[in-house]
N, C-alpha and C positions, 0 to 999 in steps of 0.2 A: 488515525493511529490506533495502536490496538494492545490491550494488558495481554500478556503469555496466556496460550492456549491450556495451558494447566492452573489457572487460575480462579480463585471462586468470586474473584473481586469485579463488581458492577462498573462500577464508577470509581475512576483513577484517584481522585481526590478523599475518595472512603479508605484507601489502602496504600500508605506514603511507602515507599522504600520498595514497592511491585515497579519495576521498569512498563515504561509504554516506549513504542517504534512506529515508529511509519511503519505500511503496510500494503502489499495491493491486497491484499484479504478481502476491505473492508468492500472495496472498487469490482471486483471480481463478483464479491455473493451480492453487491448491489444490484448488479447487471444480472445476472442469470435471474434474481426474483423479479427483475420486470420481465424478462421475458417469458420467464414459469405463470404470471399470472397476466397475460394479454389477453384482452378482451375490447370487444367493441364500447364500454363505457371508463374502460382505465384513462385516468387524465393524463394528462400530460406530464409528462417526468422529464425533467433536465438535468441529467446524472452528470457527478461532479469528481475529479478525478482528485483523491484527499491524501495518496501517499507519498508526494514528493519527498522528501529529504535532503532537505537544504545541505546542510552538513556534509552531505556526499551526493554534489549535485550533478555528479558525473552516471550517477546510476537512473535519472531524473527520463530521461532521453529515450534509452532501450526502454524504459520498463514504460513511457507512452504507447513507442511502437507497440510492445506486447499487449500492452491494452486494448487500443485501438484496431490491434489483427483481429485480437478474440473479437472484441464487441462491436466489428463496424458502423460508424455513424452515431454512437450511444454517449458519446463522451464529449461535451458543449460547456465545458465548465472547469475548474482549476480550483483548491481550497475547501476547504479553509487550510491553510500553509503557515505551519509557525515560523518566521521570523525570531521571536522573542517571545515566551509566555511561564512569565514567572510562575502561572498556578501549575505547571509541570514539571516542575524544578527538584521537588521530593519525590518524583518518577525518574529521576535519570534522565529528564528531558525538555524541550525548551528554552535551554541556554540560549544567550545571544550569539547569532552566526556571528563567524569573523568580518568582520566588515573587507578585509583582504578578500575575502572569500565568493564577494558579492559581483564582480566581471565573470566570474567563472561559471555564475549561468549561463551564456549566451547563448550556448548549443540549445537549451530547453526554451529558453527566451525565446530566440527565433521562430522555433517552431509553432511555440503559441501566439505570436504574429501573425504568421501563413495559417494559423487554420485562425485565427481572429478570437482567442481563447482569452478570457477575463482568468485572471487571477487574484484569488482572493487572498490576502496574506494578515495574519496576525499578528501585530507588531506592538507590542505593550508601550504606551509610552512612556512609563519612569515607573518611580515607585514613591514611598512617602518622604523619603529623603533627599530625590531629585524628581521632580513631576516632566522633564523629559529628558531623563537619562538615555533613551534607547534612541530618541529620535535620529540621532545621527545616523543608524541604522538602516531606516526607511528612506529617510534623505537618500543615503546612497543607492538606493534603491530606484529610488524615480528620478536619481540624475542618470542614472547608468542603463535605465531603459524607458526613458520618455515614451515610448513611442509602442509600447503594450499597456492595455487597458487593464487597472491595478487598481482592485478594492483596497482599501485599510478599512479593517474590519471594526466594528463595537466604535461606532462613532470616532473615530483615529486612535484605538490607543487605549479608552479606557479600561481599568479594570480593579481586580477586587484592591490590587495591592497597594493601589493609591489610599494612605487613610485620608479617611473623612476631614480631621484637626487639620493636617497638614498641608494635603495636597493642592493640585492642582485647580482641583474642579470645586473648594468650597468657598473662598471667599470670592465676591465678586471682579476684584481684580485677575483674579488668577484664571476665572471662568472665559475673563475677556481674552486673556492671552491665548488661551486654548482655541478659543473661536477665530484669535488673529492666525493665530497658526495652521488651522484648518483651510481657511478662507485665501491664504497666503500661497498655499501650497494648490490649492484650486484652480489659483488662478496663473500660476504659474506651469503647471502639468495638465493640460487639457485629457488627458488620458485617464487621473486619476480619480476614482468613484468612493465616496463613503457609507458603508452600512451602518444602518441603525438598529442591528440587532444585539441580541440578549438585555436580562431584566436589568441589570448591572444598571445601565441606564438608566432606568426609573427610581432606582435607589438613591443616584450619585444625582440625575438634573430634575427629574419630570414630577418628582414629588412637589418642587417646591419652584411654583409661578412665577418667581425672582429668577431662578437660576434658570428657569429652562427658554426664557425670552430671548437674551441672547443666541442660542441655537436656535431657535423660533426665525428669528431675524435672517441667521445663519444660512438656514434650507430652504427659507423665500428666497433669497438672493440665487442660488444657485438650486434649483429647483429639479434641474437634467443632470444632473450629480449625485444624488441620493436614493438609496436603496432601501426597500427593506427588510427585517427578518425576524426570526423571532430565536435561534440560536438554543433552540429545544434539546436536552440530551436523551434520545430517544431510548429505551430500555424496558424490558416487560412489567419491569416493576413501577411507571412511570401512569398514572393514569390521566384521561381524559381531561377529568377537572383540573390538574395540574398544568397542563398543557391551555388550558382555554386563562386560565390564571397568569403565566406567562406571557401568551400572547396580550393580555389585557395592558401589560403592562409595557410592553415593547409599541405598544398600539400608540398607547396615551397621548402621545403627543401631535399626534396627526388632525385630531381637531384642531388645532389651532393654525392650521398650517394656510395660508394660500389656494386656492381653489389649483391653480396650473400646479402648484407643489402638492398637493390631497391626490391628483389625478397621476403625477407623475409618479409616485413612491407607493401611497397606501393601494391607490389602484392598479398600481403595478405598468404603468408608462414605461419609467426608464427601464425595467429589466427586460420586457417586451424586447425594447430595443436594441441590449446588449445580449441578450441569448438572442438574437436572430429569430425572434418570432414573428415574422413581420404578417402571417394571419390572423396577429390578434392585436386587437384594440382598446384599450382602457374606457372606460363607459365614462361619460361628460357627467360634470355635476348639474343636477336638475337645477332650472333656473328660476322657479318658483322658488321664493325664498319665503316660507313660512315659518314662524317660530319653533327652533331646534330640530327646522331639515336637516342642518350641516350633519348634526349627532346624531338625526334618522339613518343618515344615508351611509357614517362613521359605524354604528350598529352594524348595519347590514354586511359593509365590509369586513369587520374584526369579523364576524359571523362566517362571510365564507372563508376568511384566512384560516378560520381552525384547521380548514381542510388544508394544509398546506397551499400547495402546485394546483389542487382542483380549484381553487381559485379560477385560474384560468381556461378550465374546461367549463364552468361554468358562465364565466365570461363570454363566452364563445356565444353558445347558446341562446344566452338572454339577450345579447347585441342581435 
């Protein structure tokens, strides 16, 4: 989505009352810069098609085709796609779709079927008042198309506007509901993927060893299910240390994770397998087990994830 072209405003959230829109803009100058800049060490990009508009999901459809004319074979990806996102709400945008509204994908559905397209979609789960007011939202979502492969983004749902006192994610009981609700829905939508991007999460679970066991528990269980990211807001004023700060904290939890869950998510397994990368191979955990390999080998990884996607060019390589 993208602030009016006459704008001096960075970031949506610095400047309330500026509208944001969906956009092919963003999809459009993404594509021409990979191709303006190929070269035989550019890694690998798996460009993401981000200006759906739920809202008027009839426009959703052409404006693939048109993408997909211009940029043949460049577009392996769907999202991030607001569903619900409250922190957009003082832009003019992010309200909750009509849940009515939610059959009337199909035309676009279908198609990301036939080409086998993940969808990532942002779906706030509640707020401080109700910690899953929106869920009904998503619900109808994975009842109504089972059968496309559907991230819910930020660990299902979390986000800024759950407070801390109130919500869902602070007392321990409420952590467990969250986790039954994730686990619930997992196991019922074989189709369904969870990321575990942005720092949000590190605020809300991974600071505090109590709260973040249950999800720990959580993503061993379901190990081929989990994603991850770091939900970066890219911008020229955004620098490097910031960015390795971020990732630091999206990272955190992956130590503690299961060896087949470390390899699946932090080494990047399951996304290999839902972008259709099938020449690349997540590297096995060394099986010398010396005092704090695990966080040697955690290191190394948070280390090439700075680089994004070059993760996996680098991957390549060293395998």
């Amino acid at each position: 989505q993208r602030l009016p072209v006459d704008s001096n405003c960075t970031y949506y959230l610095d400047c309330p009352g500026t509208p944001v829109k969906p956009s092919l803009k963003n999809d459009f100058w993404n594509a021409q810069s990979v191709l303006d800049n190929q070269a035989d060490s550019t890694p690998l990009i798996t460009l993401s098609m981000s200006f759906f508009d739920l809202d008027h999901p009839e426009t959703i459809l052409p404006n693939m085709k048109l993408l997909q004319t211009e940029f043949p074979g460049m577009f392996h990806w769907a999202g991030e796609i607001n569903l619900v996102k409250q922190a957009l709400w003082k832009n003019s945008a992010g309200k909750p779709v009509p849940i009515e509204s939610i059959p009337k994908w199909q035309d676009f559905m279908a198609e990301l079927r036939r080409q086998d397209i993940p969808i990532a979609i942002h779906s706030d789960l509640g707020d401080e008042v109700d910690g899953t007011k929106f869920l009904p939202l998503m619900d109808a979502v994975l009842s109504t198309y089972p059968d496309n492969k559907i991230i819910w983004v930020h660990m299902a749902g979390i986000s800024k506007q759950l407070d801390p006192k109130l919500s869902l994610l602070q007392r321990p009981v409420f952590i467990q509901e969250h986790v039954k609700l994730i686990d619930d829905r997992l196991n019922q939508y074989p189709n369904l993927y969870i990321d575990l991007s942005w720092d949000v999460l590190y605020d809300s679970i991974y600071h505090d060893s109590e709260e973040e066991k249950p999800y720990v528990a959580l993503i061993n269980k379901h190990p081929d299910r989990f994603l991850s990211g770091s939900d970066h807001v890219a911008a020229a004023t955004k620098t490097e240390s910031s960015y390795r700060n971020e990732l630091a904290k999206v990272n955190a939890i992956y130590k503690e994770l299961s060896d087949e869950a470390f390899v699946n998510i932090a080494l990047g397994g399951n996304y290999f397998k839902l972008a259709h990368l099938d020449e690349y191979v997540a590297p096995p955990i060394c099986r010398f087990r010396s005092p704090g390999s695990r966080h040697f080998l955690f290191f190394v990884t948070t280390s090439l994830g700075v680089a994004g996607i070059i993760l996996v060019f680098l991957l390549r390589i060293c395998l």
